[in-house]
Biopython code that builds the backbone (N, CA, C, O; Angstrom):
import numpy as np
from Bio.PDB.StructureBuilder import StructureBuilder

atoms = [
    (1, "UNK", "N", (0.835, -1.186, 0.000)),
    (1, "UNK", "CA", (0.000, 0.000, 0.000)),
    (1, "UNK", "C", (0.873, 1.240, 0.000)),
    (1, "UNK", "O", (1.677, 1.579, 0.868)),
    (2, "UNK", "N", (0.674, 1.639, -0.736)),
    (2, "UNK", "CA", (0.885, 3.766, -0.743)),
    (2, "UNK", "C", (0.236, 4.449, -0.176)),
    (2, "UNK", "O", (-0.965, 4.196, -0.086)),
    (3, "UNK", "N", (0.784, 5.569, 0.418)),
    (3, "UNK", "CA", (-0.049, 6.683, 0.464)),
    (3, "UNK", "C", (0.425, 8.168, -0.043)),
    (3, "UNK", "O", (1.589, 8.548, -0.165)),
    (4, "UNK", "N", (-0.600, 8.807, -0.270)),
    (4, "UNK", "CA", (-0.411, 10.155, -0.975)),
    (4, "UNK", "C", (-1.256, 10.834, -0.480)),
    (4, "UNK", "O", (-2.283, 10.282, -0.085)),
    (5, "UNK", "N", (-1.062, 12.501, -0.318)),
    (5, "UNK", "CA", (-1.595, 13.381, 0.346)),
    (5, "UNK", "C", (-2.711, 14.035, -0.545)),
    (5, "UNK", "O", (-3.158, 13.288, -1.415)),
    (6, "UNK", "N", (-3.240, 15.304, -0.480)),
    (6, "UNK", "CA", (-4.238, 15.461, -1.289)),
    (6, "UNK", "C", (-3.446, 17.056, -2.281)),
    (6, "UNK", "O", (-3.783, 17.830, -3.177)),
    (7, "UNK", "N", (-2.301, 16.815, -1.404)),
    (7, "UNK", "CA", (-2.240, 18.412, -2.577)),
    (7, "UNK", "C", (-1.191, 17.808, -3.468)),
    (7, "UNK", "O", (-0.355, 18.544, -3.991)),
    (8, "UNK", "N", (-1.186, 16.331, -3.697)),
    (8, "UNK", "CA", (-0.569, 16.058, -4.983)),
    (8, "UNK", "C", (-2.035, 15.899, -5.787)),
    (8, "UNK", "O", (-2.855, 15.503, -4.958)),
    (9, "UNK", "N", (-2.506, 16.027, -6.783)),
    (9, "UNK", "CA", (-3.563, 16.626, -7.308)),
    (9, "UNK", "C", (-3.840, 15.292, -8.246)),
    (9, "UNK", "O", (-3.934, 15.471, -9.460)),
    (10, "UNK", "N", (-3.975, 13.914, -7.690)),
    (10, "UNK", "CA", (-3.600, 12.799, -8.590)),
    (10, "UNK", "C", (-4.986, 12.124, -8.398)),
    (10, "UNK", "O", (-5.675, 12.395, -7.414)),
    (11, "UNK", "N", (-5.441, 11.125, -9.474)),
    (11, "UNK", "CA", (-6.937, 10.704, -9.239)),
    (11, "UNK", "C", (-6.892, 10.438, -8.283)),
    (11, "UNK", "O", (-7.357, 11.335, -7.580)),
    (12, "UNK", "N", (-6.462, 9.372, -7.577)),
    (12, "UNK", "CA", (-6.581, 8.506, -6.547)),
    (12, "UNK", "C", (-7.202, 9.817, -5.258)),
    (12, "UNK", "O", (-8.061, 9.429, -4.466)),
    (13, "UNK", "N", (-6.808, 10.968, -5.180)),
    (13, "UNK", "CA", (-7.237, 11.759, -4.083)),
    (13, "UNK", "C", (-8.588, 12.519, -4.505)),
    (13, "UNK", "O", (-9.075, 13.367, -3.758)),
    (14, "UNK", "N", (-9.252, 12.130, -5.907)),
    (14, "UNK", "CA", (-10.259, 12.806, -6.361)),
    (14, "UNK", "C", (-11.191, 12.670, -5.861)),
    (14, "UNK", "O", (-11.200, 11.596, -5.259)),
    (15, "UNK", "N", (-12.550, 13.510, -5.712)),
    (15, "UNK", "CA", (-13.784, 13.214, -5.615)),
    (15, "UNK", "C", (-14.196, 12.254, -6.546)),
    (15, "UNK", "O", (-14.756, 11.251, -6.104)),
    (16, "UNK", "N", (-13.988, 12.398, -8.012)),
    (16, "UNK", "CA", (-14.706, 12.004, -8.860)),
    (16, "UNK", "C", (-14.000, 10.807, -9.320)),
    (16, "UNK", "O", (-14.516, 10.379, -10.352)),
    (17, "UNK", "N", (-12.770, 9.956, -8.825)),
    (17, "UNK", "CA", (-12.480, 8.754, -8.880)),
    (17, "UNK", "C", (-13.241, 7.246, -8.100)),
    (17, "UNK", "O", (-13.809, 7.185, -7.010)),
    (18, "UNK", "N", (-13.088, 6.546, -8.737)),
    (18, "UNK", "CA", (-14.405, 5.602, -8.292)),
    (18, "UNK", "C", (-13.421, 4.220, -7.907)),
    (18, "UNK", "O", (-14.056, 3.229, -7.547)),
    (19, "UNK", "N", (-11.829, 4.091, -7.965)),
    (19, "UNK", "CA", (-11.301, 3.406, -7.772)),
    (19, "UNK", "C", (-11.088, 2.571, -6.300)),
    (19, "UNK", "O", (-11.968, 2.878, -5.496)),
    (20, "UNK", "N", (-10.171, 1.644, -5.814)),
    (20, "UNK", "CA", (-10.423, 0.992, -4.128)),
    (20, "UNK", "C", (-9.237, 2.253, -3.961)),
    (20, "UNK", "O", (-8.297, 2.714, -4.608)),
    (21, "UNK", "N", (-9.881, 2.465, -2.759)),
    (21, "UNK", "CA", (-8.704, 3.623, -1.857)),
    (21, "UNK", "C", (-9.489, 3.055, -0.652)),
    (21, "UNK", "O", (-10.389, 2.231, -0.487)),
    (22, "UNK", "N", (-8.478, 4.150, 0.371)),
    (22, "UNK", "CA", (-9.128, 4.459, 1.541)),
    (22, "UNK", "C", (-8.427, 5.626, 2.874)),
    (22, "UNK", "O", (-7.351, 5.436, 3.441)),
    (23, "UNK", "N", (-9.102, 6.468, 3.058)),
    (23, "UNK", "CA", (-8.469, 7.409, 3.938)),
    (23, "UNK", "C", (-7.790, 6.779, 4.857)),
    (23, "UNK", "O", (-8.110, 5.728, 5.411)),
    (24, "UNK", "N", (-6.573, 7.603, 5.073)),
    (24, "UNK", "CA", (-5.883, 7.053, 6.529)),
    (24, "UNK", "C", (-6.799, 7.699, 7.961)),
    (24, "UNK", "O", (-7.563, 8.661, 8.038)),
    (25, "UNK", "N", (-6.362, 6.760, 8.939)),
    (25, "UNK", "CA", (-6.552, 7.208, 10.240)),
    (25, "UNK", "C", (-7.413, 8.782, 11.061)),
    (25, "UNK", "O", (-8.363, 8.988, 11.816)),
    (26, "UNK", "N", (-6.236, 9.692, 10.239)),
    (26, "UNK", "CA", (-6.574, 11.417, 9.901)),
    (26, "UNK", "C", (-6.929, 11.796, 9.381)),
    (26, "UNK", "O", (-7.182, 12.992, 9.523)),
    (27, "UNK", "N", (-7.321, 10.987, 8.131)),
    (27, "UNK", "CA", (-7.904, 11.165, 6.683)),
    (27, "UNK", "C", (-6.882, 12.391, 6.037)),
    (27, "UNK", "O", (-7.591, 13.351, 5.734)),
    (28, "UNK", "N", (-5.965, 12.554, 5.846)),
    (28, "UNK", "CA", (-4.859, 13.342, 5.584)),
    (28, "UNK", "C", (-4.292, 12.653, 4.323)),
    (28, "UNK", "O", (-3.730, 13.184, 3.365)),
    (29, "UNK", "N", (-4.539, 11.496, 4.518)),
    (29, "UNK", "CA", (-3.484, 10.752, 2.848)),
    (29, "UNK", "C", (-4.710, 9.786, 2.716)),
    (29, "UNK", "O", (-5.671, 9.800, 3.485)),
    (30, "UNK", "N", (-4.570, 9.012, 1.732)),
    (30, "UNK", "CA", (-5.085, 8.150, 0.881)),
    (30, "UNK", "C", (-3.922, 6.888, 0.955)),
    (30, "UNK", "O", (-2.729, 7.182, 1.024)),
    (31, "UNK", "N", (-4.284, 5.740, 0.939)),
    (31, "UNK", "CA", (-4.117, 4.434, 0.912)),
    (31, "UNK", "C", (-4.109, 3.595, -0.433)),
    (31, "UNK", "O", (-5.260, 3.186, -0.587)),
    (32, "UNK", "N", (-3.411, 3.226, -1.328)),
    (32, "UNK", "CA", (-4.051, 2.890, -2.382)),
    (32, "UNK", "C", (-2.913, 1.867, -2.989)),
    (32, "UNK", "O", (-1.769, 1.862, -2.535)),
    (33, "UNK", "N", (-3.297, 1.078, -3.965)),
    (33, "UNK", "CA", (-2.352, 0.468, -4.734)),
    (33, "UNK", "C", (-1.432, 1.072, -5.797)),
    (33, "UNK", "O", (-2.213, 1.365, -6.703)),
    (34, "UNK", "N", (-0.611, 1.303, -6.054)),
    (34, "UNK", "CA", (0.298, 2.225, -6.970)),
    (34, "UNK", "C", (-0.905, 1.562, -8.643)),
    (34, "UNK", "O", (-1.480, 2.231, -9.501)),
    (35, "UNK", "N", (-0.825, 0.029, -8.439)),
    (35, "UNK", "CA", (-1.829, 0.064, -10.125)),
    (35, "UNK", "C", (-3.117, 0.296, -10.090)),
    (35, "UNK", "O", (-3.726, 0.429, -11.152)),
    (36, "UNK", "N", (-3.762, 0.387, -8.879)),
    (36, "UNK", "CA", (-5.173, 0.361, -8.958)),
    (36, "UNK", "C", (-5.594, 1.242, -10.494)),
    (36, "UNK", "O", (-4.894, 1.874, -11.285)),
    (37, "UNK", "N", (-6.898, 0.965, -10.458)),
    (37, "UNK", "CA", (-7.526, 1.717, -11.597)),
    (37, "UNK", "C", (-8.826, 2.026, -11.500)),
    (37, "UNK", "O", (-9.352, 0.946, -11.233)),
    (38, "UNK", "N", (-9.545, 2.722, -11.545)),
    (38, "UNK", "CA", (-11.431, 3.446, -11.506)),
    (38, "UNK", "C", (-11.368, 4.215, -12.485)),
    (38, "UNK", "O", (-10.493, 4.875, -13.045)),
    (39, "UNK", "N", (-12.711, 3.974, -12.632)),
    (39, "UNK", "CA", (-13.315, 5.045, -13.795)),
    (39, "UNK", "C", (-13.764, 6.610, -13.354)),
    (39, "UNK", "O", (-14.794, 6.629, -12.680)),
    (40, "UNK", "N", (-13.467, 7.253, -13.486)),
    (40, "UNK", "CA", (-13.986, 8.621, -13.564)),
    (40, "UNK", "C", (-15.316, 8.559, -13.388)),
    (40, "UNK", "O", (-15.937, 7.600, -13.847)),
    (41, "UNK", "N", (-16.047, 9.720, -12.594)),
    (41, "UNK", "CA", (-17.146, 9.680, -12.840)),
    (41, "UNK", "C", (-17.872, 10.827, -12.549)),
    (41, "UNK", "O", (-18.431, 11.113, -11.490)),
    (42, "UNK", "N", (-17.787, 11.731, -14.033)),
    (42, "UNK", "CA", (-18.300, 13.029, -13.703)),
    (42, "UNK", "C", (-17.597, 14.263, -13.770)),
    (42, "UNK", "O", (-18.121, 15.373, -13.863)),
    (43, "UNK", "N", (-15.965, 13.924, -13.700)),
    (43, "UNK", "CA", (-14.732, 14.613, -13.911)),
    (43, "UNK", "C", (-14.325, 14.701, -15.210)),
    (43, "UNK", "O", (-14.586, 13.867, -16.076)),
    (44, "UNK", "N", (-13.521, 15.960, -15.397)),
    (44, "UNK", "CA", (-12.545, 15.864, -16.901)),
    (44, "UNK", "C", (-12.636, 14.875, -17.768)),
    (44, "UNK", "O", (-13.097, 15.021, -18.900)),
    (45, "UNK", "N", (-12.048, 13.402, -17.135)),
    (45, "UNK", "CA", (-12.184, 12.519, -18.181)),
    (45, "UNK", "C", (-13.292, 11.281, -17.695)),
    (45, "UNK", "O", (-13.047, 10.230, -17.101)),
    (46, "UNK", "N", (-14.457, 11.769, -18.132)),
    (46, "UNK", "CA", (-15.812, 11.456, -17.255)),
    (46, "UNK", "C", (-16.133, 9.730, -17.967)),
    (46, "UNK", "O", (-16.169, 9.678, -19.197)),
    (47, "UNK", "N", (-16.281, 8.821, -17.427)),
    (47, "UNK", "CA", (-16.436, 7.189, -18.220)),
    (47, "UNK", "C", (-15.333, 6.722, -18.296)),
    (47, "UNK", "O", (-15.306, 5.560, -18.702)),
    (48, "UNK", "N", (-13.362, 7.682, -17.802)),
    (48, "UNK", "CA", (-12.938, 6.558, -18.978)),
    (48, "UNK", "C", (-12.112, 6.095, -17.311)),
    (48, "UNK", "O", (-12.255, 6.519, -16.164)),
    (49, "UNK", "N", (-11.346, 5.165, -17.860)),
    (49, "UNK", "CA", (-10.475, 4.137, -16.313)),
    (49, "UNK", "C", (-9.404, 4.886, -16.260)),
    (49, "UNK", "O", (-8.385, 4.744, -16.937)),
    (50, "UNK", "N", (-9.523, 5.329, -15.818)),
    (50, "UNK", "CA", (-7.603, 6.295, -15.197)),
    (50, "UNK", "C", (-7.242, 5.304, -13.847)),
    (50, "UNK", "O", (-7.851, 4.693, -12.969)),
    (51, "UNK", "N", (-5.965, 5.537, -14.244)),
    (51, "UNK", "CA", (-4.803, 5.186, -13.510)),
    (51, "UNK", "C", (-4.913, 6.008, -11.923)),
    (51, "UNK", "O", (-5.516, 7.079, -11.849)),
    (52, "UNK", "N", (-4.362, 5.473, -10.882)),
    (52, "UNK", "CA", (-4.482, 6.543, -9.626)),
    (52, "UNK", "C", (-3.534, 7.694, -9.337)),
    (52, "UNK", "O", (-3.778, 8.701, -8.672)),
    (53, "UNK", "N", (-2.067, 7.262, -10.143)),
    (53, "UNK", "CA", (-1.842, 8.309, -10.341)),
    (53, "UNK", "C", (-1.850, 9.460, -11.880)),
    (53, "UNK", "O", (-1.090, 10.343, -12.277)),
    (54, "UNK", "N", (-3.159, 8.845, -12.400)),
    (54, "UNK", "CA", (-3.261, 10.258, -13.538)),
    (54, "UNK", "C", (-3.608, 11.522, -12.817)),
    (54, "UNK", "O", (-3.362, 11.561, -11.611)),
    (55, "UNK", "N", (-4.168, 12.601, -13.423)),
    (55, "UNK", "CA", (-4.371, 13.952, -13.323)),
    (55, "UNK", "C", (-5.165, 14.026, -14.557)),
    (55, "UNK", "O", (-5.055, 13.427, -15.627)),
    (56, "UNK", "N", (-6.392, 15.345, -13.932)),
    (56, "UNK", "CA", (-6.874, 16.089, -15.473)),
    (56, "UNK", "C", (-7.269, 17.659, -14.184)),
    (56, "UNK", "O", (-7.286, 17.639, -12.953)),
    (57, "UNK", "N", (-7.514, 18.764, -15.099)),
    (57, "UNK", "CA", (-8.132, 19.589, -14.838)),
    (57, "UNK", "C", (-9.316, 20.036, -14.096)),
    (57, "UNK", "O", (-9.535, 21.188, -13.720)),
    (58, "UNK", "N", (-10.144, 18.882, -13.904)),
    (58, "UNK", "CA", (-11.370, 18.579, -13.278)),
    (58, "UNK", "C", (-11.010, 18.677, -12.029)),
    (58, "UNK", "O", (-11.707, 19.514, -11.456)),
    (59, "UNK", "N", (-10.010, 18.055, -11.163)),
    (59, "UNK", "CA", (-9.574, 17.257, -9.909)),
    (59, "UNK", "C", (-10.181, 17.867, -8.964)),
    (59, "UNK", "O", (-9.991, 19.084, -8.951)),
    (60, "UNK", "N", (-10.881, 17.426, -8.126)),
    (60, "UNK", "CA", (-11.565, 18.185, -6.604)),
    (60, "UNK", "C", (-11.377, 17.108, -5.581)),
    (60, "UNK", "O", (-11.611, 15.927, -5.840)),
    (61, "UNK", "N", (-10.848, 17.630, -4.128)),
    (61, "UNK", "CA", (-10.351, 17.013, -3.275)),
    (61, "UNK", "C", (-11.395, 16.251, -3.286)),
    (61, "UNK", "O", (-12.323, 16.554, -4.035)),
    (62, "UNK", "N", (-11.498, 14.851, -2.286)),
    (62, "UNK", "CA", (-12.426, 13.474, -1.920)),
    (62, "UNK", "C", (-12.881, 14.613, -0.511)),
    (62, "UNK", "O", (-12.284, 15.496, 0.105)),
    (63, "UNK", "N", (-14.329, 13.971, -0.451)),
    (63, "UNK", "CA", (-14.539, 15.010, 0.252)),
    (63, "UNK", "C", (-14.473, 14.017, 1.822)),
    (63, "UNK", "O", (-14.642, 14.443, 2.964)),
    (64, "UNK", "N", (-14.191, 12.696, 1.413)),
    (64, "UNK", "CA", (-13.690, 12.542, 3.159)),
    (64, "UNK", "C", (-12.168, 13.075, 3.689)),
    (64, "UNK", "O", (-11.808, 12.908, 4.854)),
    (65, "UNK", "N", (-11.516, 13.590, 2.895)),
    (65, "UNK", "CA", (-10.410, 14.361, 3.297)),
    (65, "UNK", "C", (-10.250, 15.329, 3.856)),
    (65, "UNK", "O", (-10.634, 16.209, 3.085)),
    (66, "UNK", "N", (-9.812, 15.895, 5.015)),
    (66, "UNK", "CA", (-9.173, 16.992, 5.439)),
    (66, "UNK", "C", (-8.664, 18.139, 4.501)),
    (66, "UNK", "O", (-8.084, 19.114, 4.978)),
]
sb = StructureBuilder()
sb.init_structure("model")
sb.init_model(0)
sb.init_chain("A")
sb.init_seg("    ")
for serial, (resi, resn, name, xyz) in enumerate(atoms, 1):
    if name == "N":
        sb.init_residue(resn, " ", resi, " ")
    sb.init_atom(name, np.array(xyz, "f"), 0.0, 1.0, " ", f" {name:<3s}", serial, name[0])
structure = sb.get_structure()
């Protein structure tokens, strides 16, 4: 498992990622598999499977995050 914070601006910390994560403890980072994969949903690249660490323009923090 990884974790990554939210002001790296990467799906995996998105609202609109639909992939397995899960907040830490503080909810401060994200938990995730470096390959995981989810589909978008509703974001920039809305339907398609991004990677956890892609990026688009859309990105809005997960809102169980700090």
């Amino acid at each position: 498992m990884e974790k990554i914070q939210p002001s790296w601006k990467q799906c995996v910390t998105c609202e609109f990622w639909t992939g397995p994560r899960r907040p830490t403890a503080w909810r401060d980072c994200v938990e995730f598999e470096r390959t995981a994969k989810g589909e978008c949903a509703g974001g920039g690249r809305d339907r398609i499977k991004m990677e956890a660490m892609g990026t688009c323009n859309s990105w809005r923090k997960w809102g169980v995050l700090k």
